[in-house]
ROKE-296061 format. One line per field, with one value per atom (N, C-alpha, C): residue number from 1; atom name; x, z, y. Coordinates in steps of 0.05 Angstrom, whole numbers, plus 32768, in hexadecimal, padded with zeros to 4 digits. Layout:
gulum	NUM, ... $
sekol	CA, ... $
c1	X, ... $
c3	Z, ... $
c2	Y, ... $
This chain:
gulum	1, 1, 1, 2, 2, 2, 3, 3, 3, 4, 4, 4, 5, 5, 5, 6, 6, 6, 7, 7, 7, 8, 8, 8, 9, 9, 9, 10, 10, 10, 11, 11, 11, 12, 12, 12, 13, 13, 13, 14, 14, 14, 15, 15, 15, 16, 16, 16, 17, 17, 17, 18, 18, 18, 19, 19, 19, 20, 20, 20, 21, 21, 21, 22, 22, 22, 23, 23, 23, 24, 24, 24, 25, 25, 25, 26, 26, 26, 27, 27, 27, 28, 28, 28, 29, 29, 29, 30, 30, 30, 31, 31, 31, 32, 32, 32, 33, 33, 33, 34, 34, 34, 35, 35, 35, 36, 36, 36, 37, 37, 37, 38, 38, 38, 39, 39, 39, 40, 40, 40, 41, 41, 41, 42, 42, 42, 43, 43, 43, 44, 44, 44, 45, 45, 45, 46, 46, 46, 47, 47, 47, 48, 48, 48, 49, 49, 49, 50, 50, 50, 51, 51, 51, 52, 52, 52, 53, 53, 53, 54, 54, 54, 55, 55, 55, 56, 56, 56, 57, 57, 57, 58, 58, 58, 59, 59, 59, 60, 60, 60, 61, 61, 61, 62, 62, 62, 63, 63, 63, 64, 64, 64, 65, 65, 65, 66, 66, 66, 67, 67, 67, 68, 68, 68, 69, 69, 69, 70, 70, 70, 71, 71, 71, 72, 72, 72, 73, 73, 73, 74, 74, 74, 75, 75, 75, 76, 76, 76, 77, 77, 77, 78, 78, 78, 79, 79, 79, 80, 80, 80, 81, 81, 81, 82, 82, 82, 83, 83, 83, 84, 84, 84 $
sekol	N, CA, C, N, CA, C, N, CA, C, N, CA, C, N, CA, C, N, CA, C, N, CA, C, N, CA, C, N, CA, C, N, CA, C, N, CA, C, N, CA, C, N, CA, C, N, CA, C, N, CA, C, N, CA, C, N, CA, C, N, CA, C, N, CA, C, N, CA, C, N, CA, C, N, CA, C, N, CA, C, N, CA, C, N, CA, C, N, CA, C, N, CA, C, N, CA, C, N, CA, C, N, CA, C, N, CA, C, N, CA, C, N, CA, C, N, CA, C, N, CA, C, N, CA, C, N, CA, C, N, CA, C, N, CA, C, N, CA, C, N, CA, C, N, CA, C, N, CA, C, N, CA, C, N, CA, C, N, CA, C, N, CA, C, N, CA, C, N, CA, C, N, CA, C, N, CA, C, N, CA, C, N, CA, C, N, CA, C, N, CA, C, N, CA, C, N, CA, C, N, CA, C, N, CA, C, N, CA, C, N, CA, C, N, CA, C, N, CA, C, N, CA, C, N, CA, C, N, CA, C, N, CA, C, N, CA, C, N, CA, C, N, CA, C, N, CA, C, N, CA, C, N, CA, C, N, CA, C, N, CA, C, N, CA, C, N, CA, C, N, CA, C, N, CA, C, N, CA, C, N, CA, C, N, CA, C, N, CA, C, N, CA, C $
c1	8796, 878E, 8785, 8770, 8770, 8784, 8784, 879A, 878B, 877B, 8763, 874C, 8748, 8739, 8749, 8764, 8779, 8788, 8787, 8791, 877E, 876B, 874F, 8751, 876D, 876B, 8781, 8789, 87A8, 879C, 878C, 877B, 8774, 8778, 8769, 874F, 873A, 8723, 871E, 871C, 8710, 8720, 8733, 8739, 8744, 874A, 8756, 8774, 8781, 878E, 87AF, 87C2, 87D8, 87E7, 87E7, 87EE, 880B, 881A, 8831, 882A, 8814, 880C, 8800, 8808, 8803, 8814, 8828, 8848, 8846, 884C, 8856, 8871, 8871, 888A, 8893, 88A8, 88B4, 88C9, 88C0, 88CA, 88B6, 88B0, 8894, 889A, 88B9, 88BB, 88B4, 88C6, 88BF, 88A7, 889A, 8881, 8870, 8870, 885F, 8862, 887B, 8883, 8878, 8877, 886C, 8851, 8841, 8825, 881F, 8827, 8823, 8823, 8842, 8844, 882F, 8830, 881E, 87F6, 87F4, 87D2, 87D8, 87F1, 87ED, 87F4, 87FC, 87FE, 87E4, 87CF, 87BA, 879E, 87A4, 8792, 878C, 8771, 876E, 877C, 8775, 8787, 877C, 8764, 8757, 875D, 8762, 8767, 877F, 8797, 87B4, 87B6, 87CC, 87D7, 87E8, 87E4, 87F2, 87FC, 881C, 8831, 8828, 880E, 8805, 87EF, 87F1, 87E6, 87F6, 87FE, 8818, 8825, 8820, 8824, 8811, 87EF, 87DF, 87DB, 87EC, 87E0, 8800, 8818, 882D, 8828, 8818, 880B, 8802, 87EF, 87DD, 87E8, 87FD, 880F, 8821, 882D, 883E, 8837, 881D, 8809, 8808, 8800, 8802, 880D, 8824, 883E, 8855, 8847, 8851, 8846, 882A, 8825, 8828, 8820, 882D, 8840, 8859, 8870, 8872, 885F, 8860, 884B, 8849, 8839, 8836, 8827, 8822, 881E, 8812, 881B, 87F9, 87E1, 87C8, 87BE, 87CB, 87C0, 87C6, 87E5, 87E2, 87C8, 87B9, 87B2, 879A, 8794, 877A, 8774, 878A, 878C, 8786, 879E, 8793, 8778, 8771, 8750, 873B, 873D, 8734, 8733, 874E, 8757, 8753, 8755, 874C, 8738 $
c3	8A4A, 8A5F, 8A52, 8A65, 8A56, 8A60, 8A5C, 8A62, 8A68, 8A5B, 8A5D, 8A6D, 8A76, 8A91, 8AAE, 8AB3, 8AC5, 8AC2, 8AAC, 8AA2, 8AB5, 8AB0, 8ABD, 8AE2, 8AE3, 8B05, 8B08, 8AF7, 8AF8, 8B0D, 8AFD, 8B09, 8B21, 8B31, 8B49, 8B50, 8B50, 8B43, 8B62, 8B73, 8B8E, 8BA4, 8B98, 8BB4, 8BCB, 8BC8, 8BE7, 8BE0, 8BC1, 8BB5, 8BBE, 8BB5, 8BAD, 8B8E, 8B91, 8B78, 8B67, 8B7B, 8B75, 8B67, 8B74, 8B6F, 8B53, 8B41, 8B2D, 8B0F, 8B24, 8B17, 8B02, 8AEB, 8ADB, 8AE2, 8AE1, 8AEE, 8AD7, 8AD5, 8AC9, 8AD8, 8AF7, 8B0C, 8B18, 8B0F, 8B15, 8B2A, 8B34, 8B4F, 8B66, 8B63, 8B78, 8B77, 8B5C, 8B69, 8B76, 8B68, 8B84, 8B96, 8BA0, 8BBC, 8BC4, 8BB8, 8BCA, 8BC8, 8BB6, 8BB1, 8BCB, 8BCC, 8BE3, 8C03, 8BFF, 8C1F, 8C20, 8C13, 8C12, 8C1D, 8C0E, 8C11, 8C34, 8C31, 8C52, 8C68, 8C68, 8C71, 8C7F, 8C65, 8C64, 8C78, 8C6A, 8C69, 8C87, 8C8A, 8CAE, 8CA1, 8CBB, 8CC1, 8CB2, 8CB1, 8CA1, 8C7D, 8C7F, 8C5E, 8C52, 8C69, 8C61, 8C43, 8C38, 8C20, 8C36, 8C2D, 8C3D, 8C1A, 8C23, 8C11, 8C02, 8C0B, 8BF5, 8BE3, 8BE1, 8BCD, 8BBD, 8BC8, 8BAB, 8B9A, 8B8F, 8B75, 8B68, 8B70, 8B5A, 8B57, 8B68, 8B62, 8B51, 8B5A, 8B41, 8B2C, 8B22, 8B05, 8AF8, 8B08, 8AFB, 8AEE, 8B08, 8B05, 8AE5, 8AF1, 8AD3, 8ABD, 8AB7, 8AA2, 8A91, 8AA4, 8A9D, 8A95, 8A9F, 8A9E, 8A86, 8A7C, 8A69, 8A51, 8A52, 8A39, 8A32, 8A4C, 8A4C, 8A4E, 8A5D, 8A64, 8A73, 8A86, 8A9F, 8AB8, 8AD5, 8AE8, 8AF3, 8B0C, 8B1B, 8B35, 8B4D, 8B62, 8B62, 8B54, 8B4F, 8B48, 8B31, 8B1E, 8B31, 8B40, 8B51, 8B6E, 8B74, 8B8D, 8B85, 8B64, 8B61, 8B5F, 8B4C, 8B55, 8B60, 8B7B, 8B96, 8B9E, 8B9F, 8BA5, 8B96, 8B7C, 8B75, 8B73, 8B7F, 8B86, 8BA3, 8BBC, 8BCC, 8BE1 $
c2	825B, 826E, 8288, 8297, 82AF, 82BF, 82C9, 82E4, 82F9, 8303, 831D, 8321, 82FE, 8304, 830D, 8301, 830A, 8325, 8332, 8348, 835D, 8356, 8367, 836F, 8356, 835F, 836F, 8370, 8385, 839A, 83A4, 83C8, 83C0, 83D1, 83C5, 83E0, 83DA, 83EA, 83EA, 83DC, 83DD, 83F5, 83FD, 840F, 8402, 83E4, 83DE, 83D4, 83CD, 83CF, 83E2, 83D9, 83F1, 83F4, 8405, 8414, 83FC, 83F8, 83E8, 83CF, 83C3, 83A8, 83A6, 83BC, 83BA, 83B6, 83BD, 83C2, 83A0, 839E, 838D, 8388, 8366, 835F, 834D, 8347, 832D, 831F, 831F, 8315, 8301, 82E7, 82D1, 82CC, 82B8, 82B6, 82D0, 82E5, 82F2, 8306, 8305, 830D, 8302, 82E3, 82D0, 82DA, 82CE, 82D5, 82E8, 8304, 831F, 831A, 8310, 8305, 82F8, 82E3, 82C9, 82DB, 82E4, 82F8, 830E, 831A, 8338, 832A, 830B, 8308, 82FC, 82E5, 82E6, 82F2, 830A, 8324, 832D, 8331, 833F, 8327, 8308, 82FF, 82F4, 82F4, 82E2, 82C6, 82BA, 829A, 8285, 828C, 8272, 827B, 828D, 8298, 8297, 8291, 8292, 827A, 828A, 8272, 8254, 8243, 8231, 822A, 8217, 8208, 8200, 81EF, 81D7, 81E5, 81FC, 820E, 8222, 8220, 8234, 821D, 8205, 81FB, 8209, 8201, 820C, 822C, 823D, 8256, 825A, 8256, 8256, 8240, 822B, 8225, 8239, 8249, 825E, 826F, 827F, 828F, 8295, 827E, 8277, 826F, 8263, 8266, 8285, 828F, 82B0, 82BE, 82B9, 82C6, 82BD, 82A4, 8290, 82A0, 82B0, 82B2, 82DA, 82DE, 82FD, 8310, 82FE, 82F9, 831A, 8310, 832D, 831D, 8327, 8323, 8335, 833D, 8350, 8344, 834B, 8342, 8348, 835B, 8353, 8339, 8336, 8322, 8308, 82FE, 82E9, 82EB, 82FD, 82FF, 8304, 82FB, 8301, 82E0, 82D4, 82BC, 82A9, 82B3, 82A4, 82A4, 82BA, 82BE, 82AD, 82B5, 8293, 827B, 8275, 8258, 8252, 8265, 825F, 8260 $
């Protein structure tokens, strides 16, 4: 995996972002979780995370996190976004 292309989403350069979601975690489970809640929070209905998609976005996740041994609640939701 790279690491340095996902590193890149840490920042959140767009302004629609929060400041928190940038926080380095060494909490994988529950930052998913705030990842997963926080996009279907935000997201319309046809965009929600459904079940049978959080294996591959915690593969990714923990890929990541396996080699940097930190996450962010960016880096999962940049993720998702390109997984779904």
């Amino acid at each position: 995996m790279n690491t340095k292309y996902w590193i890149d989403y840490n920042i959140d350069t767009s302004g629609q972002g929060r400041l928190e979601f940038e926080n380095k975690s060494t909490d994988l489970e529950g930052t998913l979780k705030e990842a997963i809640d926080d996009w279907n929070i935000e997201a319309d209905d046809e965009n929600q995370i459904e079940s049978y998609q959080i294996p591959n976005i915690k593969k990714l996740a923990s890929e990541f996190f396996n080699e940097e041994h930190w996450i962010s609640v960016n880096i999962i939701q940049a993720m998702i976004s390109q997984e779904s």
